[in-house]
C-alpha positions as CSV (number, residue, x, y, z in Angstrom):
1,X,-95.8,-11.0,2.4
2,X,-93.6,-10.9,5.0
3,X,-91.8,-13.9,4.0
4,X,-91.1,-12.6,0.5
5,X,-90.0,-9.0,1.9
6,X,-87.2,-11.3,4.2
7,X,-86.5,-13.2,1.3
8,X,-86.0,-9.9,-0.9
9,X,-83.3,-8.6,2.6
10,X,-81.7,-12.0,2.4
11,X,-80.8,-12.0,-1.3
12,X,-79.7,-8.3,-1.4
13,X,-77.3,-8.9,1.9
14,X,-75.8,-11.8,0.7
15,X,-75.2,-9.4,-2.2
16,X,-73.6,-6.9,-0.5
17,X,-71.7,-8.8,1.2
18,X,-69.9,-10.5,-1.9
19,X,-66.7,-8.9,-1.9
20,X,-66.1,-8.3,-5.9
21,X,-62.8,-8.5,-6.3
22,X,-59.5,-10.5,-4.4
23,X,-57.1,-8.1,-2.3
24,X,-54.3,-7.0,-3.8
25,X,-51.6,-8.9,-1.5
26,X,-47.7,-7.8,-1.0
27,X,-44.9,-10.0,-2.4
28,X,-44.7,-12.9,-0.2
29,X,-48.2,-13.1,0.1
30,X,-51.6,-14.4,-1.6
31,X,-54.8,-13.6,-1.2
32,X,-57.1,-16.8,0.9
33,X,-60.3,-16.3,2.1
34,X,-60.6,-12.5,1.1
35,X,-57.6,-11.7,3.1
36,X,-53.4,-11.8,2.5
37,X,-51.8,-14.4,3.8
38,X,-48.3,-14.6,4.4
39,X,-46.3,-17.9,1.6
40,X,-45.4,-19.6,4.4
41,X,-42.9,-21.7,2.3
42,X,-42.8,-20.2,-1.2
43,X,-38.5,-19.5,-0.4
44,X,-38.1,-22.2,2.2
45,X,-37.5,-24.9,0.2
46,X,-33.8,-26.6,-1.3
47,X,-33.7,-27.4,-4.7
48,X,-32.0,-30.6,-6.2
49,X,-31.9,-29.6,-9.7
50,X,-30.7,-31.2,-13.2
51,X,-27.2,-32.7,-12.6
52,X,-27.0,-32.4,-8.6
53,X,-27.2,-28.6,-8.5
54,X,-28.4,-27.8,-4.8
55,X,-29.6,-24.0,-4.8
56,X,-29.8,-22.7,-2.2
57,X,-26.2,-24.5,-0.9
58,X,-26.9,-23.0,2.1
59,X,-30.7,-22.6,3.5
60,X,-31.6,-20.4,6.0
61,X,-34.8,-20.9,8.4
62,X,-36.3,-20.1,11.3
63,X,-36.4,-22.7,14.2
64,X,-39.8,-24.9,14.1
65,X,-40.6,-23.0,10.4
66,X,-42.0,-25.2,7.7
67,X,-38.8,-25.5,4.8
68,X,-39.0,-28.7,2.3
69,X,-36.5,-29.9,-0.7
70,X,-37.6,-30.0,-3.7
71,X,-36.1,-32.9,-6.4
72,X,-36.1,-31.3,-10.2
73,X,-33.5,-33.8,-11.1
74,X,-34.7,-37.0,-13.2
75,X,-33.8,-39.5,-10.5
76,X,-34.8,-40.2,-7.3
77,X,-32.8,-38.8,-4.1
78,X,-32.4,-39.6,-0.5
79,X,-31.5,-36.9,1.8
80,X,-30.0,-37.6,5.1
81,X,-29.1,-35.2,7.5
82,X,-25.5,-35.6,8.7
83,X,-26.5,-36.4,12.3
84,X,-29.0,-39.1,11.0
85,X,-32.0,-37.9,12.2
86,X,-33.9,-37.4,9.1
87,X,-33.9,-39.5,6.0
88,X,-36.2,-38.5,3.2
89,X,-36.0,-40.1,-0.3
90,X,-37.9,-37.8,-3.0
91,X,-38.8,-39.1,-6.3
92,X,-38.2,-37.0,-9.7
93,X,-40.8,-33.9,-9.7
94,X,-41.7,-33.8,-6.0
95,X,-41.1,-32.1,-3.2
96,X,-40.4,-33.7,0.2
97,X,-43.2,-33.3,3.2
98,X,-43.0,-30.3,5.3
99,X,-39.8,-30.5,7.7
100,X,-39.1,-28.5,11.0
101,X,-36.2,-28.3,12.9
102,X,-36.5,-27.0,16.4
103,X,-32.9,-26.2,17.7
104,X,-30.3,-23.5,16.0
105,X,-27.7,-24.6,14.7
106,X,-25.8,-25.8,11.2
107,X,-27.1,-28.7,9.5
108,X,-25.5,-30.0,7.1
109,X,-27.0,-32.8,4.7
110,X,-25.9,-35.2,2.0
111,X,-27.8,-36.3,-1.0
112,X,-27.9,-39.4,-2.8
113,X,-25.7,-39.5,-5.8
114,X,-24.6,-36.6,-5.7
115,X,-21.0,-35.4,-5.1
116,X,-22.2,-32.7,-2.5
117,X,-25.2,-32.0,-0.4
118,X,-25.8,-28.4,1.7
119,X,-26.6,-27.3,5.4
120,X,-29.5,-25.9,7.0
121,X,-29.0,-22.9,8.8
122,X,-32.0,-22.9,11.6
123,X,-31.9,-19.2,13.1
């Protein structure tokens, strides 16, 4: 009897503990695991788009913050950063892995094929 009581407790506390419905988060956020989370890189990302448009031209970030580029263009792209310490070549549709840069500064970058490339702005 006792064992069928616990069971009974068990069952009704996992119940209870069921959170029905997701937080409602703040822009910039999303709800994960029942709580709002900060988009860590949802506006830190450059776009190459259709015909070597680079939005933003100029891309502001935080030192050691998460920021990728982003190739919506139908060919493939290398970007280099002028002082030649990061190369990353990014097929059509994808997005680059996640890069940080730890000093402030400009940064400016070229792009493969393209007749201009953009700068970094690590604050």
């Amino acid at each position: 009897m006792r064992c069928v009581l616990a069971g009974v407790l068990l069952l009704a506390s996992c119940h209870l503990a069921d959170d029905p419905e997701a937080p409602k988060c703040a822009p910039g956020s999303h709800a994960e695991n029942g709580r709002c989370q900060g988009n860590l890189v949802a506006d830190a990302r450059a776009t190459i788009g259709k015909g070597c448009t680079i939005e933003p031209s100029t891309l502001v970030v935080k030192a050691r913050t998460d920021f990728m580029f982003e190739n919506q263009d139908d060919v493939a792209h290398v970007v280099t950063l002028m002082n030649g310490k990061l190369v990353e070549e990014i097929a059509p549709g994808q997005t680059s892995r996640f890069i940080q840069i730890s000093a402030a500064g400009s940064f400016p970058y070229d792009v493969s094929g393209c007749p201009s490339g953009g700068t970094i702005a690590v604050e």
